[in-house]
N, C-alpha and C positions, 0 to 999 in steps of 0.2 A: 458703436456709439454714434449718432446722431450730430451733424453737425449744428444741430440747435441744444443740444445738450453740452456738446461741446462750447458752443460761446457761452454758454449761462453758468458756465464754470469758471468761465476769468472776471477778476475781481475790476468794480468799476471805482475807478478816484481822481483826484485832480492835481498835477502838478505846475504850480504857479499861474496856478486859473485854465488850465489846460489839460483836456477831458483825455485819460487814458484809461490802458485794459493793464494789468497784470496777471502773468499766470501763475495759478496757487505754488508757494514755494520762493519766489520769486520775495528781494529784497526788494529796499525804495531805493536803492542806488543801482541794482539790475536794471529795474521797472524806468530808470530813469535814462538809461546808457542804451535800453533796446528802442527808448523814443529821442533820442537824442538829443538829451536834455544837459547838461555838463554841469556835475557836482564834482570840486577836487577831490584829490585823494593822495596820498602818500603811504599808509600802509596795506595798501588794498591791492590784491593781485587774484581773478580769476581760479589761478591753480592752486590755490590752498583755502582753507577754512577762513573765512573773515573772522577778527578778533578786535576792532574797535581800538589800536589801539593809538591812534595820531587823531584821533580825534578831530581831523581835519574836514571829513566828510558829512558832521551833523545838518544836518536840516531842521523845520521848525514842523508839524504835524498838530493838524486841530481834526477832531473827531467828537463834535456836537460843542459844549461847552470845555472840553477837556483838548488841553494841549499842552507840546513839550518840547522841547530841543533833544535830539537824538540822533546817534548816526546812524547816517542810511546805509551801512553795509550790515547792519546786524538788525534791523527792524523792516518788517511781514509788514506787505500794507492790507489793509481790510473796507471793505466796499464802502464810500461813502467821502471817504479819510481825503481829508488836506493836504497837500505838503506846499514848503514854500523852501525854495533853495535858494535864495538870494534876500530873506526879510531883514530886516535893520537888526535882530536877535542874533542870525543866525550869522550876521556879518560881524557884530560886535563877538561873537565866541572866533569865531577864525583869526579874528586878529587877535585875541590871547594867547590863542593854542601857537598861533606863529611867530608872534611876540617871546614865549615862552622856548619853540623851538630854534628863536637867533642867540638864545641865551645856550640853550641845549647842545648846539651843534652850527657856531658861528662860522665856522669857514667854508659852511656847503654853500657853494655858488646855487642851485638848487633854490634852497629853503631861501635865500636872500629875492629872488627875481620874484618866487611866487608872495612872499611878505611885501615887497615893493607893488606886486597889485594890488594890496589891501591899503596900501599907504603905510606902509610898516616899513619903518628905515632903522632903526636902534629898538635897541631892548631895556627897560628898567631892570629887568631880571641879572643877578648875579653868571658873568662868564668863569665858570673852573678853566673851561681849556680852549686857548683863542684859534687852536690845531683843530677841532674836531668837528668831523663832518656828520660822525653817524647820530642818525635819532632814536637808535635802539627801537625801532618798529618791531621787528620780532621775523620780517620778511626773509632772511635768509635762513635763519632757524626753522623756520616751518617751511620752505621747500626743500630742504636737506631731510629734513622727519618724513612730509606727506608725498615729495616726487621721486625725491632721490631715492631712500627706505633707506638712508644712514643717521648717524647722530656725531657730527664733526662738528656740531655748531652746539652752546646750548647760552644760556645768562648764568652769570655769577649774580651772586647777592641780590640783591631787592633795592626796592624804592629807587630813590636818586643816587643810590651807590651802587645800582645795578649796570652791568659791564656785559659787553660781547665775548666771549670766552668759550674756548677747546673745553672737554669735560676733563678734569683735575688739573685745565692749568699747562697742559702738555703738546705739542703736538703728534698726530695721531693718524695712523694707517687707515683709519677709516673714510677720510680723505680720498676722495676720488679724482680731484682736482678737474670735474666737468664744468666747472664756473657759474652753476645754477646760481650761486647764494650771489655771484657778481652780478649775475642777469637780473633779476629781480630787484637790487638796490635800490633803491630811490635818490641815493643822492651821491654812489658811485665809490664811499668811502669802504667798501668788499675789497676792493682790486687792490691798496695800500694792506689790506689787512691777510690776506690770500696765505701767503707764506708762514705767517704766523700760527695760522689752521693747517696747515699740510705738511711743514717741515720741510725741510730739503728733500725734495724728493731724490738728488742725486744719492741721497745716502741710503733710500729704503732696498735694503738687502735682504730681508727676510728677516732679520734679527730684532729688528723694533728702533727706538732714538734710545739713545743715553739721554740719560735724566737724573 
């Protein structure tokens, strides 16, 4: 292949008035971190499937008459296409989603510094638990499934009674205690919760936990 066939295959667009290449495959949060351009992110990590789910990372996208607010770790950019990662839209959704996450998971030192650069200090939103750090990203869950090829992590229940949780509730030999799911964290609340996935390991004898 041709190096002029080669470049006519990277797609041309603009990020915040700023002429780049991406390569087919390639998200607008890739396209954006190989130009170094700096979109936040919280549940975004390289080594697993992106799955949108912090909503932290949207951007704004015009593409002729037609535009939208969207995150850029799950949206293909296509020749021509817009992006704007800092517009007054895309800054008023970040301070929701981070408004909503001081409500979510008020005691991550974390989620409070990155709110405080939006101007986000309080939350109107209901606090359940003034303890809790995790945002339920879904980040240790999926590198225990996609890096590790275990399943020590999974969610209980749905919606906003949805919970970090062992499968039935237990803890569990499959457990490898390699600290993946702590590495990954975004906001370090793995490392309090560790033990409660793994169990004593002083006790794993071959015979399983009492339960």
């Amino acid at each position: 292949m041709t190096a002029k066939k080669k470049k006519s295959e990277m797609i041309n667009l603009t990020i915040d008035g700023r002429k780049v290449q991406a390569k087919p495959g390639w998200t607008i949060l890739e396209t954006a971190r190989f130009n170094h351009i700096h979109i936040p992110t919280l549940c975004f990590h390289p080594a697993v499937k992106p799955w949108g789910s912090c909503r932290l990372c949207v951007v704004e996208t015009r593409y002729g008459k037609r535009g939208q607010i969207a995150p850029s770790c799950l949206i293909h950019p296509v020749h021509q296409l817009e992006v704007f990662t800092d517009s007054e839209r895309v800054k008023n959704v970040r301070r929701w989603v981070l408004e909503m996450l001081l409500a979510e998971c008020p005691a991550s030192r974390e989620i409070k510094e990155l709110a405080a650069q939006y101007g986000i200090t309080s939350t109107r939103f209901h606090i359940t638990d003034p303890k809790e750090e995790c945002l339920k990203c879904g980040l240790c869950v999926a590198v225990c499934h996609e890096v590790v090829g275990v399943q020590a992590l999974t969610f209980g229940s749905r919606g906003v009674k949805k919970q970090l949780e062992t499968p039935y509730r237990i803890p569990n030999s499959a457990c490898i205690g390699c600290g993946c799911c702590v590495s990954v964290c975004p906001t370090g609340a793995l490392q309090a919760r560790l033990d409660t996935v793994r169990g004593d390991l002083s006790r794993r004898t071959g015979h399983g936990f009492a339960h």
